[in-house]
N, C-alpha and C positions, 0 to 999 in steps of 0.2 A: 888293771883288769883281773878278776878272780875270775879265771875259765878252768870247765871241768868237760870232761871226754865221758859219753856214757856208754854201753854197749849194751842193744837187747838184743834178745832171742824172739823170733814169731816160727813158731812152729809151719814147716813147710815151705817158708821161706828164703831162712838163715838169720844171719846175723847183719845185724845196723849199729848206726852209733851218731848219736846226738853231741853236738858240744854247744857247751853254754856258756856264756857271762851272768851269774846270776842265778834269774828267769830269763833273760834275753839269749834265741836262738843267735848260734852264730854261722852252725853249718849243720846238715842232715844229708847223712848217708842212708840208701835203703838198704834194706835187709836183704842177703845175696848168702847163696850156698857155699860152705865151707868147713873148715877144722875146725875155726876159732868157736867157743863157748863163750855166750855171755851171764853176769848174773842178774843183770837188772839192777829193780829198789830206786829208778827216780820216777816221780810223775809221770811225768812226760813220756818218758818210758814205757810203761802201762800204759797211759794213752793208747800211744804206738801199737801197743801190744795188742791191745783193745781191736783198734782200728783194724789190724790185719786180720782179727777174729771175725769181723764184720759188723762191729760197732760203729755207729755213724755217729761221725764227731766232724765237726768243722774246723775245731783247730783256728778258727777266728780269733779267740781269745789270747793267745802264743806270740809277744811280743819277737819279732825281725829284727838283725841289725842291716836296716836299708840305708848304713849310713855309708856314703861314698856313689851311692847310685843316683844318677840322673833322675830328674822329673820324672821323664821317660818312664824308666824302668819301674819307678815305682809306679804308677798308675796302671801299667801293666800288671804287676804285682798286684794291686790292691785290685783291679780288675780280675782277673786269676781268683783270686780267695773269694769272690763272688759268685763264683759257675756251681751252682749246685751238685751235691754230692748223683752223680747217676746220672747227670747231663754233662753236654760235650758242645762245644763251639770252635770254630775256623780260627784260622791265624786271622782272617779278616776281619771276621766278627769281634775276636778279643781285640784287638786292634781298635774298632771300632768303638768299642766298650771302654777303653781307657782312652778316651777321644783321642786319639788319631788314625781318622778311619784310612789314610791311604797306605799305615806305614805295616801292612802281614810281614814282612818281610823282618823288619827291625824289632816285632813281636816275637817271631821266631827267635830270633838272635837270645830276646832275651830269656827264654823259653831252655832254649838248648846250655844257656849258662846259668842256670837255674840251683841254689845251691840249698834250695829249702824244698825238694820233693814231699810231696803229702800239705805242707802246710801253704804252698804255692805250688797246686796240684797240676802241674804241667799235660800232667798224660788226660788233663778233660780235654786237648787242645788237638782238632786233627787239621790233617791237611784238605782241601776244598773235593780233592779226588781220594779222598782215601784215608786209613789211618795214620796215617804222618810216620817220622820218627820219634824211636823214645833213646837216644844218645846209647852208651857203651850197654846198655842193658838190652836194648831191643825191642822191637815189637810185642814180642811174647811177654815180654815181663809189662809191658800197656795194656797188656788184653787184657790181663791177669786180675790188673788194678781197676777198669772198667769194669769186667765181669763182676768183681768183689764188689765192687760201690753200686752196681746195678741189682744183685742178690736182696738188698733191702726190702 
């Protein structure tokens, strides 16, 4: 495995970091306030960069390693990379959407251990009363990503 660690900068944001096999994503951190400086120079990167700017990108193209994940999960996943950028659906609905409409719950699960934010855009996903959670980031940092993807 040739893996590399990358770190951007999005202004307003902070600082993220990409790691790769290749092209093949292996994990994605989002962008979070802090000391650290990044310089950039990959792709994917700029994308990223792009994207926080308000660039609509789907990120479709961005090969996963869903290797070790259940059926399950992946169809949730590939269900996930479906919900258009600026629309939003239920744990039920997505649930739904990766045929297994009875399982929001086991949706969620995979939701909340989600380790490719933006390119398995977790935060289109609310709860049936409400904006759901967005894990150690919070609410605010979901609105954030909603308001941005709605600005287009």
């Amino acid at each position: 495995m040739r893996t590399s660690t990358v770190a951007y900068e999005v202004e307003g944001w902070g600082v993220g970091k990409i790691w790769l096999d290749g092209d093949r994503l292996l994990h994605h951190e989002l962008p979070r306030a802090g000391d650290e400086r990044a310089a950039g120079g990959h792709p994917l990167a700029e994308r990223l960069q792009a994207y926080f700017a308000g660039a609509d990108d789907s990120f479709a193209d961005v090969a996963l390693d869903l290797e070790g994940e259940s059926p399950f999960q992946r169809a949730v996943a590939d269900a996930l990379r479906s919900v258009p950028r600026g629309e939003t659906v239920t744990y039920g609905e997505l649930a739904a959407l990766a045929g297994y409409p009875n399982a929001h719950r086991a949706a969620g699960t995979v939701c909340a251990r989600n380790r490719f934010p933006i390119f398995v855009p977790c935060h289109r996903v609310t709860a049936a009363n409400g904006l759901g959670r967005f894990g150690e980031l919070g609410t605010g940092y979901k609105q954030r990503l909603l308001a941005l993807e709605r600005s287009q």
